[in-house]
N, C-alpha and C positions, 0 to 999 in steps of 0.2 A: 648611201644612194642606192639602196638594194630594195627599198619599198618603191610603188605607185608616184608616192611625192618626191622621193630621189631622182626616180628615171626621169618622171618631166620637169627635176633641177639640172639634171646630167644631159637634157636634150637640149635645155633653155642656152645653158653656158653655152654649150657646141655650137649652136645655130648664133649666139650673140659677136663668137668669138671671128666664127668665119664670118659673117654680113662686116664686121668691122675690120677684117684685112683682107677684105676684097673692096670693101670704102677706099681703103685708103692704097691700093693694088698693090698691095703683099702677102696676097693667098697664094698658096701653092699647093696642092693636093696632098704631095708628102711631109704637111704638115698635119694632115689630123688625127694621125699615130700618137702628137702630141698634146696632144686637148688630154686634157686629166678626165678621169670619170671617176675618180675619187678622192678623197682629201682629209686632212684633221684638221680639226677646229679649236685651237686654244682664247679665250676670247675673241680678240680683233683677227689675230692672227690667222690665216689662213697655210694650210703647209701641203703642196700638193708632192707623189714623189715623184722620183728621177724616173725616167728622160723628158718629164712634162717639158714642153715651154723650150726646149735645149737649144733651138734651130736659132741662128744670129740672124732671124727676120722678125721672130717675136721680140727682140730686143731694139730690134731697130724701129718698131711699132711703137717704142717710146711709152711713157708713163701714163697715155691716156688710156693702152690698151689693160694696163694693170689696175686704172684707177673703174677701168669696167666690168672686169673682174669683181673686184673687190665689191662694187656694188651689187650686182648680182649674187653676192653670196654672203651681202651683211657683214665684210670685214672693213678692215683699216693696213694691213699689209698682208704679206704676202712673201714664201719661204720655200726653197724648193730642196728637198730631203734623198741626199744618197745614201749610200749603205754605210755604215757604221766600221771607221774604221781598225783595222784590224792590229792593236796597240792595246797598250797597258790599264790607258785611259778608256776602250771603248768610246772614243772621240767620235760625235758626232759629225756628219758631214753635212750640213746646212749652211744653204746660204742667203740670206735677206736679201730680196730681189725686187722688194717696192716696200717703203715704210721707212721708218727711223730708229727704230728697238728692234731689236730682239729678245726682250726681255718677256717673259707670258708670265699669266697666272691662270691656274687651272684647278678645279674642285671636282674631288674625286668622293663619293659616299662622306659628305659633312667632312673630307679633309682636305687644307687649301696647300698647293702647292705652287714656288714660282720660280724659275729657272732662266735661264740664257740657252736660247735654244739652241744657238751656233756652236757654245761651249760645253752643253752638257745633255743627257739623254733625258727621254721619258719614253717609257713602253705601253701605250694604250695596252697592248696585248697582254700588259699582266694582270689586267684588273680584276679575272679570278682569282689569280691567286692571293692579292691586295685583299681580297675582299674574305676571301679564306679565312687569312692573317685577322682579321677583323672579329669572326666569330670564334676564335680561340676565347678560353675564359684564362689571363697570366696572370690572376692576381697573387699577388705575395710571391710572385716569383721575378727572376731576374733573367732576360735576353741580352745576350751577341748578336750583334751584326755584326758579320765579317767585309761586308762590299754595301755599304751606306749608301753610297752615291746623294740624292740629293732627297731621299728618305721614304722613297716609294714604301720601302717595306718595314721602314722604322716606325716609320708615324702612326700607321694602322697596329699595330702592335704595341704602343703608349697610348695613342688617342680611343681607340676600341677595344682593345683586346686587355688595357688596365695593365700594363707590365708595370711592376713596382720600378724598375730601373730599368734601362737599357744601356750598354755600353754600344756605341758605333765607330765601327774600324772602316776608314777612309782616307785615300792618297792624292783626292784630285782634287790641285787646289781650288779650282772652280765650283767642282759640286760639294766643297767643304765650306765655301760660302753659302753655297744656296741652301746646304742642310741645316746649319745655323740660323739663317732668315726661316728656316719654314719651321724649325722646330719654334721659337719665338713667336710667330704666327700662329699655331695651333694652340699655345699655349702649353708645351710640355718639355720645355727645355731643363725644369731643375728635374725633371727624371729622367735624361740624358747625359753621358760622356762621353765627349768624342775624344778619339784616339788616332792623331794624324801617324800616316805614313802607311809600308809595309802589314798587312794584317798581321803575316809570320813572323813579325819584329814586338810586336805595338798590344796585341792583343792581350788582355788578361787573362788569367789562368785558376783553375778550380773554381769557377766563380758561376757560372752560367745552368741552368735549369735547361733553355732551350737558346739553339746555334741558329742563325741563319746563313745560307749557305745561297744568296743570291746571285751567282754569274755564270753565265753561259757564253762559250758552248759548253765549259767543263768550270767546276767549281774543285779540282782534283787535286790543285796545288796547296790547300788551305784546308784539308782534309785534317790532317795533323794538327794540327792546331786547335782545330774545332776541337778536337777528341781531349785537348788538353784545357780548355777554355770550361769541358764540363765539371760539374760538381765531384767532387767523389764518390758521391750516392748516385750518381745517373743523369740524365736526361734524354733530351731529343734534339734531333740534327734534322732541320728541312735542308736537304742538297738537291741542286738546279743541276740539271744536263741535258745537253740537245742528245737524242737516240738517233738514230739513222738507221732505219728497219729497211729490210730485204738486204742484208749485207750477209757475208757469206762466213759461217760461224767461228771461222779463224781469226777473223779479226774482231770478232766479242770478248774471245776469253785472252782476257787480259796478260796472265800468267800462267804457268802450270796448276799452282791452288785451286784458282779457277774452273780449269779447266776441266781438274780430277771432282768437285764439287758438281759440276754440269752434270758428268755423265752418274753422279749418285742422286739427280735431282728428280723429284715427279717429272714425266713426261710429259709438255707442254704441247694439245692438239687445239690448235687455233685459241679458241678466248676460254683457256680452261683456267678451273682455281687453282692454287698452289698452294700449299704451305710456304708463310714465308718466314719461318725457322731457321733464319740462315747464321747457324754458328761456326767456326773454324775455330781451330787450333795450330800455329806453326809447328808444335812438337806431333802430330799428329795426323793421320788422313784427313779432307776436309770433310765433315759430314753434313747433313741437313737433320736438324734437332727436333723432335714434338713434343719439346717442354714449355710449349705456350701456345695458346689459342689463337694467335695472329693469323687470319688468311688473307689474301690480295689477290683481287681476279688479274690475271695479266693479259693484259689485251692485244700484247705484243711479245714473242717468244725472246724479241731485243730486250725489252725492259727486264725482263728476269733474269736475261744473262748479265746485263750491267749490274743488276742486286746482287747478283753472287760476287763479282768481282766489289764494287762497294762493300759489300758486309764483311769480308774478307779483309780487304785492306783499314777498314775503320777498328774491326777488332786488335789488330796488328796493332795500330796507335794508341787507341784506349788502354791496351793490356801494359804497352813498354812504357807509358807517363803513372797510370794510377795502378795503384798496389790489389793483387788477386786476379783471379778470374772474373772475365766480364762476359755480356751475352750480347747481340748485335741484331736488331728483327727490325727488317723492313716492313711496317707495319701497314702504310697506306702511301699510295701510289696516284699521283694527279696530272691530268693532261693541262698545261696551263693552255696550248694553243702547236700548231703548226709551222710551220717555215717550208723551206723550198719541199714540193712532191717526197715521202720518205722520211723526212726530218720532223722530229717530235721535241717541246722544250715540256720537261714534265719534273717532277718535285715526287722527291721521295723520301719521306718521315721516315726517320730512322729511330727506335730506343735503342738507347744504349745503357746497361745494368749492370752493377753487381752481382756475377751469378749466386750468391748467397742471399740477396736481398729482397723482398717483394717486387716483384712485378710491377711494375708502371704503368698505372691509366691514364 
């Protein structure tokens, strides 16, 4: 609702919503905090979020005022969306509040997916990086997914991106049905295995080209795993994490490693380049390496600090699972989108190498 033909959809509802509960004398002024001026759109479904609609006068307004609704914006129900709760599951918090499903289907760049909205998530907001996943070329190669869910970032990576295989590591048994049904639907279920339960239990190991590392706010506890999941000739790791910039630099640097790495690092003035060289050694000072061409503008002096602490700890892992020396370069750095003022969810490609072995393009 951010064009010309939003605003006068966003004026229409308003002015529909009030003429109709001052019809029927249940206006109240401090109800129009609660008019939505925004909404998602799953076919029929309509999903405005919280506090839309909250006040127990809109409920007493009864089903004609939803059935008015609903025609003014070409649905069939209607779902009103809280925050995401804070659990294992990332359990969505919706609730159907006119209609008889909660069941949607939704198509995303030619990929169809369909879910339980009440029981499981979908992030409009990730569909840069969905679509990222998309122009990858995986052929002849094989993917992990460590956090499936209901295949946001599986499917783009078998249906576009041509992954010969993909293993998906998932615990919910909700979104382990829907990933099932969607992979089925796309058509690329014999180049899928899922793996219920625990990632750090379930996941396979030496097997993987490239990791996915989809969950935020921190994807940090599955870090380990990943590292083990890769080939022994290398790959690459996408890891999700929300940033929180203007925080104060003691609670960036993770650990001491870290922190001894920072103060050897190029000095970071507003949106400067960096090398992102970032190798450690536990036997050893941490240093920053230029045995490889990788640079990454850092847009945020946060993001650079999380790299050093990431590169650090991934080496840790890679080194104590596979045999030698390995190397650890944040190669490229993506903003997927925003959240509360400060807070950033952004994806950071990791290679990880044999330090004896060629390089990775």
């Amino acid at each position: 609702m951010k064009n010309s033909k939003g605003s006068k959809c966003k004026h229409k509802l308003r002015d529909s919503i009030i003429e109709y509960m001052m019809k029927i004398n249940l206006w109240e002024e401090e109800l129009m905090g609660e008019i939505p001026t925004t909404f998602e759109k799953y076919g029929g479904l309509i999903l405005f979020n919280s506090p839309s609609f909250s006040h127990s006068k809109w409920h007493e307004a009864g089903e004609d005022l939803w059935s008015l609704v609903c025609s003014l914006l070409n649905g069939d129900r209607i779902a009103i969306k809280g925050h995401i709760k804070d659990d294992t599951f990332r359990t969505p918090q919706v609730k159907l509040i006119y209609g008889k499903s909660s069941l949607v289907e939704f198509t995303d760049n030619g990929i169809k997916y369909r879910w339980d909205i009440e029981k499981t998530m979908f992030s409009r907001g990730n569909v840069t990086e969905r679509h990222r996943i998309a122009r990858l070329d995986c052929t002849n190669e094989v993917v992990v997914d460590l956090y499936a869910g209901i295949g946001y970032f599986t499917l783009p990576y078998l249906v576009h991106a041509n992954a010969k295989h993909l293993h998906a590591c998932e615990w919910n048994p909700d979104a382990l049905e829907s990933l099932r049904y969607n992979l089925s639907l796309n058509g690329v279920s014999e180049r899928c295995t899922i793996y219920e339960g625990d990632n750090r239990l379930v996941c396979p190991k030496n097997i993987a080209n490239r990791v996915n590392l989809g969950l935020i706010p921190s994807s940090e506890p599955s870090w380990e795993i990943a590292c083990q999941a890769l080939l022994s000739t290398g790959g690459i790791l996408y890891v999700h994490q929300n940033i929180e910039s203007k925080v104060c630099s003691s609670k960036i640097a993770h650990c001491d490693a870290c922190a001894n790495l920072k103060k050897t690092s190029p000095k970071l003035e507003g949106t400067a380049t960096a090398a992102a060289k970032l190798v450690s050694r536990l036997e050893k000072d941490v240093i920053v390496s230029d045995s490889n061409n990788f640079s990454v503008t850092w847009k945020m002096p946060e993001w650079y600090s999380f790299s050093l602490h990431l590169s650090h700890k991934l080496l840790t892992f890679v080194e104590s699972y596979h045999e030698g020396n390995w190397t650890v370069c944040v190669s490229e750095v993506f903003k997927v989108k925003s959240y509360a003022p400060h807070v950033d969810h952004i994806v950071l490609s990791v290679k990880c190498f044999p330090t004896t072995s060629q390089l990775l393009k």
